[in-house]
N, CA, C and O of each residue as an XYZ file, in Angstrom:
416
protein
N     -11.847     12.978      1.442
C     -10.732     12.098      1.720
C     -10.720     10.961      0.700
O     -11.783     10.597      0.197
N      -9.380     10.296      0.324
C      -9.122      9.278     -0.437
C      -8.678      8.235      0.213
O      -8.128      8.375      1.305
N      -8.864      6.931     -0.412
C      -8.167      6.067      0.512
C      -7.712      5.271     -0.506
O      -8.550      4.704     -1.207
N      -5.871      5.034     -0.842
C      -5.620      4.342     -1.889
C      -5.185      3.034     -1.049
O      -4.309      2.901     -0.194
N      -6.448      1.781     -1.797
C      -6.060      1.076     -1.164
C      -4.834     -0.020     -2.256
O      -4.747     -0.152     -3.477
N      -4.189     -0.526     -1.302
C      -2.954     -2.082     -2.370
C      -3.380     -3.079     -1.637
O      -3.560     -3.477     -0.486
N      -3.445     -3.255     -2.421
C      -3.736     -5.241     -1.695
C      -2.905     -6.257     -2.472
O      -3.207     -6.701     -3.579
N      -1.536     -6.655     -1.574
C      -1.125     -7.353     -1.619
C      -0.380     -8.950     -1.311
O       0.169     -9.006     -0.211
N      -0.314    -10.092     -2.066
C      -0.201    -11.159     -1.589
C       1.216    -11.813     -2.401
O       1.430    -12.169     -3.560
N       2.061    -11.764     -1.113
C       3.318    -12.381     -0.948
C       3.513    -13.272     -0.456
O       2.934    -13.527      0.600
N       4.637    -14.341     -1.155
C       5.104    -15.486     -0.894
C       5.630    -15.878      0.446
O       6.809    -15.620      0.687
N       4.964    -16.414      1.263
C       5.896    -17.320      2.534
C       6.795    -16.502      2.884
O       7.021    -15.573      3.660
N       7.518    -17.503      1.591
C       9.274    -17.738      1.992
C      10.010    -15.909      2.238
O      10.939    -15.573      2.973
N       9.461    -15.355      1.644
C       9.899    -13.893      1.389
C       9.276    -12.879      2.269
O       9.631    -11.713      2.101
N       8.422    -13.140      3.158
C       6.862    -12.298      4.242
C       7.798    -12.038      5.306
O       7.896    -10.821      5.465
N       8.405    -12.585      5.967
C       8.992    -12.120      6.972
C       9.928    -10.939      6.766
O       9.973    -10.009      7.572
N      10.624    -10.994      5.740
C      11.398    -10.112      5.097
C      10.903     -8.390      4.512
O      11.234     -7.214      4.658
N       9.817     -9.314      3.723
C       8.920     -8.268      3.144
C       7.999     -7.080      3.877
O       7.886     -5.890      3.585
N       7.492     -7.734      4.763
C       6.887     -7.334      5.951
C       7.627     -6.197      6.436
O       7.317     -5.019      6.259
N       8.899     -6.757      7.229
C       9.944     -5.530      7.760
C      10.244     -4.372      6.551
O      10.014     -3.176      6.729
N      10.695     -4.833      5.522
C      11.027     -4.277      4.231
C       9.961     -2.801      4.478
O      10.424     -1.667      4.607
N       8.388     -3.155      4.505
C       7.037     -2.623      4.006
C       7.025     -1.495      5.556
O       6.542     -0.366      5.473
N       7.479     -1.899      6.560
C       7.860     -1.385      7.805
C       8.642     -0.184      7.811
O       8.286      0.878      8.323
N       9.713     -0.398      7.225
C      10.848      0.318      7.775
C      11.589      0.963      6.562
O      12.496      1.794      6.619
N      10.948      0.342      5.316
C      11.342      1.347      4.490
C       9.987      1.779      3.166
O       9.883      2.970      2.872
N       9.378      1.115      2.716
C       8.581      1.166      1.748
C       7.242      2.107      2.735
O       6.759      3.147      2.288
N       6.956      1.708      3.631
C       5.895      2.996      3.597
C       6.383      4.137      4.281
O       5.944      5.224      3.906
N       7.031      4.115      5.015
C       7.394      5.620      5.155
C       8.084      6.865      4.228
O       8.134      8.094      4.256
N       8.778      5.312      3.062
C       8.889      6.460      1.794
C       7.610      7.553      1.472
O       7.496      8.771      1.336
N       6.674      6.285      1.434
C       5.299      6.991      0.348
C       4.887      8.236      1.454
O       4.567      9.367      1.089
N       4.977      7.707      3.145
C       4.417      8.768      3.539
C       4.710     10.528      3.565
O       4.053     11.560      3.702
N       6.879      9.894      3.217
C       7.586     11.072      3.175
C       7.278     12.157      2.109
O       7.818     13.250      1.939
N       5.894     11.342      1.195
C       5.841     12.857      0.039
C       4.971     13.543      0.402
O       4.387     14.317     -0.357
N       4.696     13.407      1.649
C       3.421     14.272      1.771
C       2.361     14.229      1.354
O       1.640     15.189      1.626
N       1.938     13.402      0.733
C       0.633     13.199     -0.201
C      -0.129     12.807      0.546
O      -1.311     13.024      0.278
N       0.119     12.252      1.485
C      -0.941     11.347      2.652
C      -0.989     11.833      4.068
O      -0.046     12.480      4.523
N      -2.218     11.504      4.897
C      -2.411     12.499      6.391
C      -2.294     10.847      6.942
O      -1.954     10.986      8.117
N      -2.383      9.714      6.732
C      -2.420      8.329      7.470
C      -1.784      7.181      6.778
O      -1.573      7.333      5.575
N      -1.412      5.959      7.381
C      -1.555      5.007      6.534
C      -1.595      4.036      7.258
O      -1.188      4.306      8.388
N      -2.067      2.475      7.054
C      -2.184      1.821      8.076
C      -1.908      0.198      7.172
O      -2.079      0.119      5.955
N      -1.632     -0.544      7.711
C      -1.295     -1.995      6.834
C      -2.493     -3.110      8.108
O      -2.612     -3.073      9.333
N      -3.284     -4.131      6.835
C      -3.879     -4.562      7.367
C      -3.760     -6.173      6.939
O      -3.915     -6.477      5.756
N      -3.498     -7.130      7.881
C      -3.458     -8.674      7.491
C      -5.055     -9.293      6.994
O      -5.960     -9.472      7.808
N      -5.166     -9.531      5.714
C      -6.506    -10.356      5.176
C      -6.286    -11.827      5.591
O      -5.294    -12.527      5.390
N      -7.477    -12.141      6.237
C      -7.653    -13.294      6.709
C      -8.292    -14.195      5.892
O      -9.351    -13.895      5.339
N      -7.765    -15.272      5.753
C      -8.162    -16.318      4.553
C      -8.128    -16.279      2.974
O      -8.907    -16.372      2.025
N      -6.198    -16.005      3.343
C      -5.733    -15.979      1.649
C      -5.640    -17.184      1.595
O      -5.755    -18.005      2.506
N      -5.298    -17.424     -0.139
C      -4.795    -18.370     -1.030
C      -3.800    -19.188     -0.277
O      -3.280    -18.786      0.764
N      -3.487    -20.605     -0.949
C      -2.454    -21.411     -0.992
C      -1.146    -20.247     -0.984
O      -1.228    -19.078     -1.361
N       0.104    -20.970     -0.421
C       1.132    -20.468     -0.693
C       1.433    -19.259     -0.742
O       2.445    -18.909     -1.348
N       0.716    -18.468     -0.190
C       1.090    -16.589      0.487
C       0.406    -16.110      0.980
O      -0.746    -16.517      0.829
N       0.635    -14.960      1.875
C      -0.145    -13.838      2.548
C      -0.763    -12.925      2.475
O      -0.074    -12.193      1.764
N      -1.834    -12.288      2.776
C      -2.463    -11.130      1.893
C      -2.236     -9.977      2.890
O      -1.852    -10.259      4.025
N      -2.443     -8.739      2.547
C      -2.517     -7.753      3.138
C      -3.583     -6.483      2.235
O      -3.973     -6.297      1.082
N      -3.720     -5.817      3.604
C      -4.078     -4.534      2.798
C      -3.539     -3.337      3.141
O      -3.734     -3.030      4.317
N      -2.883     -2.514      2.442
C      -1.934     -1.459      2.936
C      -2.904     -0.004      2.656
O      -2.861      0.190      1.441
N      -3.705      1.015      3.290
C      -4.177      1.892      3.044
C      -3.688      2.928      3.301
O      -3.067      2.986      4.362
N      -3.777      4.255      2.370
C      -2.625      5.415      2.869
C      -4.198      6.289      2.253
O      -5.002      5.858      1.426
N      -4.236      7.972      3.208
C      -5.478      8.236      3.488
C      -4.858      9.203      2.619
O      -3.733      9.561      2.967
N      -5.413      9.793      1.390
C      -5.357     11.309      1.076
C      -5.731     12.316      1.296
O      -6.846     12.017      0.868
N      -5.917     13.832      1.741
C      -6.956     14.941      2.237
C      -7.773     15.034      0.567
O      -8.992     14.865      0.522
N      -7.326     15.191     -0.165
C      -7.842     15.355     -1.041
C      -7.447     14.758     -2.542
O      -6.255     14.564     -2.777
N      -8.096     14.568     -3.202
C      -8.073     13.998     -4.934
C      -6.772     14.632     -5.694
O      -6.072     13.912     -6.406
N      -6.506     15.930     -5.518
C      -5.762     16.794     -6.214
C      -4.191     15.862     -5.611
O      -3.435     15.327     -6.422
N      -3.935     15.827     -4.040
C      -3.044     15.301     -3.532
C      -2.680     14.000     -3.532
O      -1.619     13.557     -3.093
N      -3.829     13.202     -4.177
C      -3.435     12.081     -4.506
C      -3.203     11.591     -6.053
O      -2.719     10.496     -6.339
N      -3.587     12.486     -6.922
C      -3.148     12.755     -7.960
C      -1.669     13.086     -8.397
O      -1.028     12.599     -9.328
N      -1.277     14.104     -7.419
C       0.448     14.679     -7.057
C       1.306     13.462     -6.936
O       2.366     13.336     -7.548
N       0.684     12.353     -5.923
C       1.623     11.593     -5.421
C       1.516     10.265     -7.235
O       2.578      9.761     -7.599
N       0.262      9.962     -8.011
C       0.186      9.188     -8.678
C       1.370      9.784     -9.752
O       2.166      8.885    -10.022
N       1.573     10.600    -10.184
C       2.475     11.453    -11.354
C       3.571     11.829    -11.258
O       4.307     12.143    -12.194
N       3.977     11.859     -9.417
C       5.559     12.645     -9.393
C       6.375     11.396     -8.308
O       7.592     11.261     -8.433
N       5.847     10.796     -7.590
C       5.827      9.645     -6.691
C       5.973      8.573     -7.266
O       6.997      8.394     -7.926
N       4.650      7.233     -7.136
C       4.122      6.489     -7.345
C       4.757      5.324     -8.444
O       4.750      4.108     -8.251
N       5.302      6.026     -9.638
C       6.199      4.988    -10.790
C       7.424      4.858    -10.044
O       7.802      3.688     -9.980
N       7.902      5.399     -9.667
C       9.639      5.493     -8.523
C       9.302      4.201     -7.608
O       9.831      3.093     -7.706
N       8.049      4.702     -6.467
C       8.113      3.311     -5.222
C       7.521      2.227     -6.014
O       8.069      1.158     -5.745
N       6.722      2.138     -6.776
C       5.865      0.766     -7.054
C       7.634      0.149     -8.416
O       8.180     -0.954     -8.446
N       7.837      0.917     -8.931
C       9.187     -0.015     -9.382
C      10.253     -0.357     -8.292
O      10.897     -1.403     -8.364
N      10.413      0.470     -7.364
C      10.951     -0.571     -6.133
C      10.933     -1.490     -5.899
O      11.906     -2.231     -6.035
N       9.696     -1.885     -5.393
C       9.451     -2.691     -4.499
C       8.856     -4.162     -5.687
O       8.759     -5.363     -5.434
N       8.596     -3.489     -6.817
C       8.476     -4.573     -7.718
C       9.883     -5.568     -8.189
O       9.810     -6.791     -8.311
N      10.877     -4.931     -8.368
C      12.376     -4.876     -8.401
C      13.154     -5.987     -6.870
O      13.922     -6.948     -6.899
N      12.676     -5.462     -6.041
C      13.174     -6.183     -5.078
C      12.013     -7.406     -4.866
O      12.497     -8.426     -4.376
N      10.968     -7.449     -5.074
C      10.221     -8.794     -4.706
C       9.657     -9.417     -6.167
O       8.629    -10.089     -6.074
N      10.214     -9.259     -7.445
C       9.779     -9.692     -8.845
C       9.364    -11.526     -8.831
O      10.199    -12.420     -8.697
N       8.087    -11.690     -8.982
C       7.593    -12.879     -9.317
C       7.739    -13.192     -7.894
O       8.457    -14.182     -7.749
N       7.156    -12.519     -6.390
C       7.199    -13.260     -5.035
C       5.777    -12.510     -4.880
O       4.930    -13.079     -4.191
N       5.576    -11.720     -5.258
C       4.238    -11.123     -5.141
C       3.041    -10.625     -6.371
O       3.212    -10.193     -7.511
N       1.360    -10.990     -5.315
C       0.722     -9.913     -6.454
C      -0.247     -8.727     -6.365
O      -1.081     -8.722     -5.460
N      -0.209     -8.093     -6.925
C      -0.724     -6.825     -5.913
C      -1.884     -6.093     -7.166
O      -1.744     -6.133     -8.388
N      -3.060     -5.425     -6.348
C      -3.898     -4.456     -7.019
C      -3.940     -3.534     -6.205
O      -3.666     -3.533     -5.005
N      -4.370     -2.547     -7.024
C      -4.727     -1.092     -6.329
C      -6.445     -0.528     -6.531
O      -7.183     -0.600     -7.514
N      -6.619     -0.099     -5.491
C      -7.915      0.391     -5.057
C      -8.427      1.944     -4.904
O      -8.309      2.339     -3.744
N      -8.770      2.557     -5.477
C      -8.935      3.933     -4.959
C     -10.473      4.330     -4.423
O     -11.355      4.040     -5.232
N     -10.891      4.911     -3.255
C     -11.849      4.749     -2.851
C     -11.796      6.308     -2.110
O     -10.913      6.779     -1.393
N     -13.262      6.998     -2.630
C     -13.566      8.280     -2.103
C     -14.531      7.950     -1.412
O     -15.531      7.357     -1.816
N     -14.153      8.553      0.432
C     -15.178      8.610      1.393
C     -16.422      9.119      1.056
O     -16.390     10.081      0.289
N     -17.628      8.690      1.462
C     -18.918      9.296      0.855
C     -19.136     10.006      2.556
O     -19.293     11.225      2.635
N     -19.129      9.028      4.032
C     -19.468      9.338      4.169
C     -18.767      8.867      5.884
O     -17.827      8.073      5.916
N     -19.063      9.168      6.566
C     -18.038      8.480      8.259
C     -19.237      8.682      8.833
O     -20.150      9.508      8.857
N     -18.684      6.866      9.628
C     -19.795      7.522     11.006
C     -19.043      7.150     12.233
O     -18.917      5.933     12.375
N     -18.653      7.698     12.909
C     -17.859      7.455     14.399
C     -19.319      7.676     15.899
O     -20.425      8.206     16.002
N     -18.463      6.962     16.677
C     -19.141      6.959     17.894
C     -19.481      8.382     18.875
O     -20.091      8.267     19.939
C-alpha cells in the first residue's frame, strides 16, 4: 500500500471555502480515477501565523496505481486547485510505502 500524503496550509480568509471546495469537489475528483481504495483529510494542530494546515491522505493498493494516477491524473487536479486558490495556499507532497500495520 501507498499513502500519498499533501499537506496543506491555507489562508483564513479562504478555509471555509476551501475546505467545502476540498469536500465536495477536489477529492472526490482524485478518488473518481480509481487510483485510490481510501482517502481521508486530517486538521494539523499547531500551524503557523495566518493559516490552517491539513493533511489530506489518499491510500494506493499498489505503486504501479499510484504511478497511473501521477502521469494521467495528477497535473489536471493539482493545476486546479492551484488556479482557483493561487498565492492563498502552500502545499507539499509526501509519498509513503507501508512497511508494516499493526491493528488491534
Amino acid at each position: 500500500m501507498i499513502i500519498y500524503n499533501v499537506t496543506v496550509n491555507i489562508d483564513k480568509d479562504v478555509h471555509d471555502e476551501w475546505l467545502e471546495w476540498m469536500r465536495s469537489k477536489h477529492i472526490p475528483d482524485v478518488m473518481s480515477t480509481g487510483c485510490f481504495v481510501e482517502s481521508r483529510i486530517a486538521r494539523i494542530h499547531g500551524e503557523e501565523e495566518g493559516g490552517m494546515s491539513y493533511a489530506i491522505q489518499y491510500v494506493a493498493p499498489t505503486q504501479d496505481q499510484f504511478d497511473v494516477y501521477q502521469q494521467l491524473f495528477a497535473p489536471k487536479l493539482q493545476h486546479e486547485h492551484t488556479t482557483k486558490y493561487q498565492g492563498r495556499f502552500a502545499a507539499f507532497r509526501t509519498v509513503l510505502s507501508i512497511v508494516e500495520e499493526f491493528k488491534p
